[in-house]
C-alpha positions as CSV (number, residue, x, y, z in Angstrom):
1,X,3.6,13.4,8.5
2,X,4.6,13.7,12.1
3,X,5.9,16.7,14.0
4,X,9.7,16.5,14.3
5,X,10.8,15.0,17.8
6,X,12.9,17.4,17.9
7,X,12.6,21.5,18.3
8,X,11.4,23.8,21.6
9,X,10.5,21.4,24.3
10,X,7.7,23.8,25.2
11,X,6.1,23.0,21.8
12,X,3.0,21.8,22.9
13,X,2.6,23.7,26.1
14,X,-0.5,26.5,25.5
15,X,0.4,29.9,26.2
16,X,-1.4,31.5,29.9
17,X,-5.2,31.7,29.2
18,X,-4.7,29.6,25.6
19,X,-6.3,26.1,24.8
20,X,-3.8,23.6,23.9
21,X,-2.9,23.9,19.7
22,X,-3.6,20.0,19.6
23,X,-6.8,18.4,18.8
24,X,-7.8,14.0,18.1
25,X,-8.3,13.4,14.9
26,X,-9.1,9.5,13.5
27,X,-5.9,7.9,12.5
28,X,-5.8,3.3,11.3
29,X,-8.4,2.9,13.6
30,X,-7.7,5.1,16.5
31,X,-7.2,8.6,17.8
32,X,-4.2,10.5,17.5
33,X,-2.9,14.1,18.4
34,X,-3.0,16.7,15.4
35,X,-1.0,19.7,15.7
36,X,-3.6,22.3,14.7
37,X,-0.9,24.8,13.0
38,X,0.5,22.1,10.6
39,X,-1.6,19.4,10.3
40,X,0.9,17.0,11.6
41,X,0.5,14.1,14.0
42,X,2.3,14.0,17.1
43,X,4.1,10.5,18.1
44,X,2.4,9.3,21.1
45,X,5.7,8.7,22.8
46,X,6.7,13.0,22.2
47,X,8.3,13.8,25.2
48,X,7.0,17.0,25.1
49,X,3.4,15.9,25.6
50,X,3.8,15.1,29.6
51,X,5.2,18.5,29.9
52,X,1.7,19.8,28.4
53,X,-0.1,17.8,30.6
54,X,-0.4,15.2,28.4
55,X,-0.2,11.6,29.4
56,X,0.0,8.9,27.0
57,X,0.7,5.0,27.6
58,X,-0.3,1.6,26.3
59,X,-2.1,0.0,28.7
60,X,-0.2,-3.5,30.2
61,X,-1.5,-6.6,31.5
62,X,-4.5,-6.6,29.5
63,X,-4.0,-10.7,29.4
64,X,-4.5,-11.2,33.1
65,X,-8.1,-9.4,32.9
66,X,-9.9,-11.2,29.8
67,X,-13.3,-10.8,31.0
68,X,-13.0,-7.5,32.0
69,X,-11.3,-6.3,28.7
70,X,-14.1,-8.0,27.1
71,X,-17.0,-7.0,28.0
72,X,-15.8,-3.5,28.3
73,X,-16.2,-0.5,25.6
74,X,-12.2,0.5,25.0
75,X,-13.5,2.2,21.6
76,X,-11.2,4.9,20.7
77,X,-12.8,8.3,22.8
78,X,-14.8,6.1,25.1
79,X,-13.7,7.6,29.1
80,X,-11.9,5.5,31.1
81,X,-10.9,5.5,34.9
82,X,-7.3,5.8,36.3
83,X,-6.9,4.7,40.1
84,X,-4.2,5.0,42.2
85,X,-3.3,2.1,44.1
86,X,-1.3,2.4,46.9
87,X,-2.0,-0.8,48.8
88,X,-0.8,-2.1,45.6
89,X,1.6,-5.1,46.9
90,X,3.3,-5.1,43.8
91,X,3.6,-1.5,43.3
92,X,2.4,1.1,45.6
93,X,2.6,3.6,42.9
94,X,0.6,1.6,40.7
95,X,-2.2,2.8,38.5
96,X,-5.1,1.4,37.4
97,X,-7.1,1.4,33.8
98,X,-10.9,1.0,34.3
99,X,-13.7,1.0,31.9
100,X,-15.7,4.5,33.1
101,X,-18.3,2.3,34.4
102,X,-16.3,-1.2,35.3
103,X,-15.9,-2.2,38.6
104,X,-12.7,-4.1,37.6
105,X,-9.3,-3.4,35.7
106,X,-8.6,-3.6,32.5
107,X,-5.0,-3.7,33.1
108,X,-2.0,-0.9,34.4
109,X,-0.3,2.5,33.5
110,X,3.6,0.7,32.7
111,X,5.6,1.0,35.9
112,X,7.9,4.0,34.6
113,X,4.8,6.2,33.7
114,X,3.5,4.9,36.7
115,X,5.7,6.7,38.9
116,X,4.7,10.3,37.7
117,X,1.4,9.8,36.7
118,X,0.7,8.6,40.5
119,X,2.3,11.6,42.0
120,X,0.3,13.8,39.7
121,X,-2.5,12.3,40.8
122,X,-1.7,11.8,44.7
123,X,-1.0,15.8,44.3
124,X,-4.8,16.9,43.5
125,X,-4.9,17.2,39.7
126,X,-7.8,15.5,38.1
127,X,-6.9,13.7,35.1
128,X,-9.4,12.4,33.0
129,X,-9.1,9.3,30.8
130,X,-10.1,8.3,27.4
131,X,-8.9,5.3,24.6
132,X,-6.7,6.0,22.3
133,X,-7.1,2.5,20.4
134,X,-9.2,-0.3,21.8
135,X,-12.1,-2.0,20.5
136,X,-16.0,-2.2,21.4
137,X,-18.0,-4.7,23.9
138,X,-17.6,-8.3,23.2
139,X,-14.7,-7.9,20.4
140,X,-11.1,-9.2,21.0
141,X,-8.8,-6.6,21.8
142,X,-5.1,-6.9,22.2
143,X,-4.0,-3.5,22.5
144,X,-5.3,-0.3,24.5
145,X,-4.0,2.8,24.4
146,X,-4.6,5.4,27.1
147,X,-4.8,9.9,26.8
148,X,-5.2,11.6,30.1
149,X,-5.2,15.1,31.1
150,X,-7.3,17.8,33.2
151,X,-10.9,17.5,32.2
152,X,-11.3,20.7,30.3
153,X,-8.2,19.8,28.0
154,X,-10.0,16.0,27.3
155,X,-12.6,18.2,26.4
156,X,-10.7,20.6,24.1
157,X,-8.6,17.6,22.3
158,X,-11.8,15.6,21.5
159,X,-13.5,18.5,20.2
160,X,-14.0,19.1,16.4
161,X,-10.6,21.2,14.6
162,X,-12.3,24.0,12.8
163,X,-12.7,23.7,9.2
164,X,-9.8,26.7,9.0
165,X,-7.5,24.8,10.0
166,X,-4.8,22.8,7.9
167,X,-5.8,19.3,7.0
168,X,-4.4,16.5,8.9
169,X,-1.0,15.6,6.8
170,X,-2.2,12.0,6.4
171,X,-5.1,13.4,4.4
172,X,-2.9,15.3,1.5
């Protein structure tokens, strides 16, 4: 059901002037990356993704902002914010999870994802945001899951596969 970790490392990196062969498709609740060739999922944790562009990360400390996680809309393909925080006196390469329109965190990129995700950032490209897995406003959530890439690719991922295409495998 999911594409084999292993193979070309370039797998999911689009060819010059080609949209990315990977579209969101619902999966238990959430969103998850489709290969659009196969049908087959792709493990959020693919190495191959960051080298597409692709960002993915469960979002941590979700505990010490309550309130914030609350009353915010994590729904799976809501947009989220990532800021960079380099007064951060924890972690100057920190990142920062916010609802799109929250004025306070919902919690932080993990420290190793962290690193290169801020540099990436701190560099120029835009990366725009979106849940993975979360829940709506005023429903506990434990977990959130976090997609980011440049805009146009957000764009392309969340769009609708064409009806030509293979069916997701979890649908045979």
């Amino acid at each position: 059901m999911y594409v084999p970790s292993d193979g070309p490392a370039d797998r999911f990196v689009p060819a010059p002037g080609c949209l990315h062969r990977l579209h969101l498709v619902e999966y238990a609740g959430g969103l998850r990356l489709c290969e659009d060739e196969t049908g087959l999922l792709v493990g959020p944790t693919d190495r191959r993704l960051q080298r597409a562009g692709l960002y993915v990360t469960n979002v941590r400390g979700l505990n010490y902002y309550p309130e914030a996680v609350h009353r915010a809309d994590l729904s799976p393909g809501r947009p989220l914010r990532l800021v960079r925080e380099p007064d951060n006196p924890h972690d100057p390469l920190a990142v920062a999870v916010y609802p799109n329109y929250g004025k306070e965190p919902i919690g932080y990129v993990n420290r190793q994802k962290a690193r290169h995700w801020s540099k990436v950032i701190a560099d120029g490209t835009r990366l725009t945001a979106v849940s993975l897995r979360g829940t709506g406003p005023g429903e506990n959530c434990d977990a959130v899951a976090v997609l980011a890439a440049a805009p146009e690719v957000v764009a392309h991922l969340m769009s609708p596969r064409s009806a030509d295409l293979p069916r997701p495998a979890y649908l045979h």
